[in-house]
C-alpha positions as CSV (number, residue, x, y, z in Angstrom):
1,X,144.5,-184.2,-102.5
2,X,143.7,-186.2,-105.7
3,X,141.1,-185.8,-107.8
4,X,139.9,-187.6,-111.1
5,X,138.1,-186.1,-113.7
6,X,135.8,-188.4,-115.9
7,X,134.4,-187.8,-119.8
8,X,132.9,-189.5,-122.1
9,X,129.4,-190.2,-121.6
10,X,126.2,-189.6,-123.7
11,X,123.3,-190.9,-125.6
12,X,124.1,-193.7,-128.0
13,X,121.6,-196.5,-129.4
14,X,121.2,-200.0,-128.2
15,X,124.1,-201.6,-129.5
16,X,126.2,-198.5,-130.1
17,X,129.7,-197.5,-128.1
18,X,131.1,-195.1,-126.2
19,X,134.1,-194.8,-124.1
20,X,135.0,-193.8,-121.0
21,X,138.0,-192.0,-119.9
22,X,139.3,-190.9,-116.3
23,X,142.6,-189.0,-115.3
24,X,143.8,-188.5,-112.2
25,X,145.6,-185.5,-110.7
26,X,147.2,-183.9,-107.7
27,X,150.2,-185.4,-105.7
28,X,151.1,-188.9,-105.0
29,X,153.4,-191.4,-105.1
30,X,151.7,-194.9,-107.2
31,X,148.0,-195.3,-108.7
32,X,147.5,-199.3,-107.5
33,X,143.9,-200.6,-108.8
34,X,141.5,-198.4,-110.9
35,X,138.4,-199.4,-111.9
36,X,134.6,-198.3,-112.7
37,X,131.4,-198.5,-110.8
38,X,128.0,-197.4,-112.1
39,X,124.5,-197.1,-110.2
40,X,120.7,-196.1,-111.9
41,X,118.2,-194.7,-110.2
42,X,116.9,-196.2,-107.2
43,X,119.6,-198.7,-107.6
44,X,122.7,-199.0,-105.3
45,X,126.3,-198.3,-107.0
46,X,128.0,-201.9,-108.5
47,X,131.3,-202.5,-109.5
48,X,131.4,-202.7,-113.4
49,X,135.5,-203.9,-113.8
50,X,138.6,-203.4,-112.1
51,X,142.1,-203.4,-113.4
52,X,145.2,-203.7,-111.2
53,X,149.0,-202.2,-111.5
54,X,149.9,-205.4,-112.9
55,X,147.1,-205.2,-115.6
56,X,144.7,-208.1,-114.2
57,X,141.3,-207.1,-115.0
58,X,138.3,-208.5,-113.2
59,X,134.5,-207.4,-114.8
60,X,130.9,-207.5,-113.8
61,X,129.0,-210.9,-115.0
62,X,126.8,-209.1,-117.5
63,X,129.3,-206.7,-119.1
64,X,131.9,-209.4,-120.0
65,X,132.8,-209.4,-123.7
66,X,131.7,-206.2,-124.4
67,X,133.6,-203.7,-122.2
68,X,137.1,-203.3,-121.8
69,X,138.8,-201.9,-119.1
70,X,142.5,-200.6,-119.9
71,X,144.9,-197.8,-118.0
72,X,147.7,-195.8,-119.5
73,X,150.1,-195.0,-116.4
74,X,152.0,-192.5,-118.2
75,X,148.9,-190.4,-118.3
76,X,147.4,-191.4,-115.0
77,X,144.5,-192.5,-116.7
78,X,142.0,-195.1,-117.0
79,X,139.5,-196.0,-120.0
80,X,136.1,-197.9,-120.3
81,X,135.2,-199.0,-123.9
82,X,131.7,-200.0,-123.9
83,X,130.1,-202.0,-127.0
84,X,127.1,-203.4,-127.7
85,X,125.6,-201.2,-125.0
86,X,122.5,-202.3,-124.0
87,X,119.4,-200.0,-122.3
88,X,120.0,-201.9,-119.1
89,X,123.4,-200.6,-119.2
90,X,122.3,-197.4,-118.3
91,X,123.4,-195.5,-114.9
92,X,125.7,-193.1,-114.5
93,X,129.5,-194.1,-114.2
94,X,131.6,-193.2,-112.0
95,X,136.0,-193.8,-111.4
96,X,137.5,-195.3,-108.6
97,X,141.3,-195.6,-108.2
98,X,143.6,-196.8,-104.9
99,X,145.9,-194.8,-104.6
100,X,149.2,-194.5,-102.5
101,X,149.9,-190.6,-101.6
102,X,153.5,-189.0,-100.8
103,X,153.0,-190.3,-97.2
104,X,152.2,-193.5,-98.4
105,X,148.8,-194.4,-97.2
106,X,146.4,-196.4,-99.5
107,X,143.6,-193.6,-100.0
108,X,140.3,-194.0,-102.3
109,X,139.7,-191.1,-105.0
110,X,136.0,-191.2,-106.7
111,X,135.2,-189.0,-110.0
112,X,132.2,-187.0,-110.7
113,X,130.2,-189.6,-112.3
114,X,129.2,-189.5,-115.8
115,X,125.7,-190.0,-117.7
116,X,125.7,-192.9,-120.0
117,X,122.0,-193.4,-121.5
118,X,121.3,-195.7,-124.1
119,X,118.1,-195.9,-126.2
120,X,116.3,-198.6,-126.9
């Protein structure tokens, strides 16, 4: 019933930035907690940071003070500003978001994933 749609991966240098972006579309009634999760190859998916209705963010040990994690509701939409990207940040990345539908049941809506790579 809902999907998301993510963008905004690439290529980019150790130490470079990209961000992420992640809308959400289809029918329901309230978006609760987003957040991101990535996984690299061989490697099982981790959370990389959450951010709840209320804007209380929560991030992965190793990617605290350099990515942000911010949502515009008006747009249905999350973001993922990565800096200082490291090659260990590598993976692809993929959206997450709670969400309440129009019968109001808490459902779980995933995005496509998207490549981030970054160079050493």
């Amino acid at each position: 019933q809902v999907h998301l749609v993510e963008s905004g991966g690439g290529l980019v240098q150790a130490g470079g930035s990209l961000r992420l972006s992640c809308a959400a579309s289809g029918s329901f009634f309230s978006i609760n907690t987003m957040g991101w999760y990535r996984q690299a190859p061989g490697k099982q998916r981790d959370l990389v940071a959450t951010i709840t209705s209320g804007g209380s963010t929560n991030y992965k040990d190793s990617v605290k003070g350099r990515f942000t994690i911010s949502r515009d509701n008006t747009k249905n939409t999350v973001h993922l500003q990565m800096n200082s990207l490291r090659p260990d940040d590598t993976a692809v990345y993929y959206c997450r978001m709670e969400i309440t539908n129009t019968i109001l049941r808490l459902t779980t809506a995933w995005g496509q994933g998207t490549q981030v790579t970054v160079s050493s």
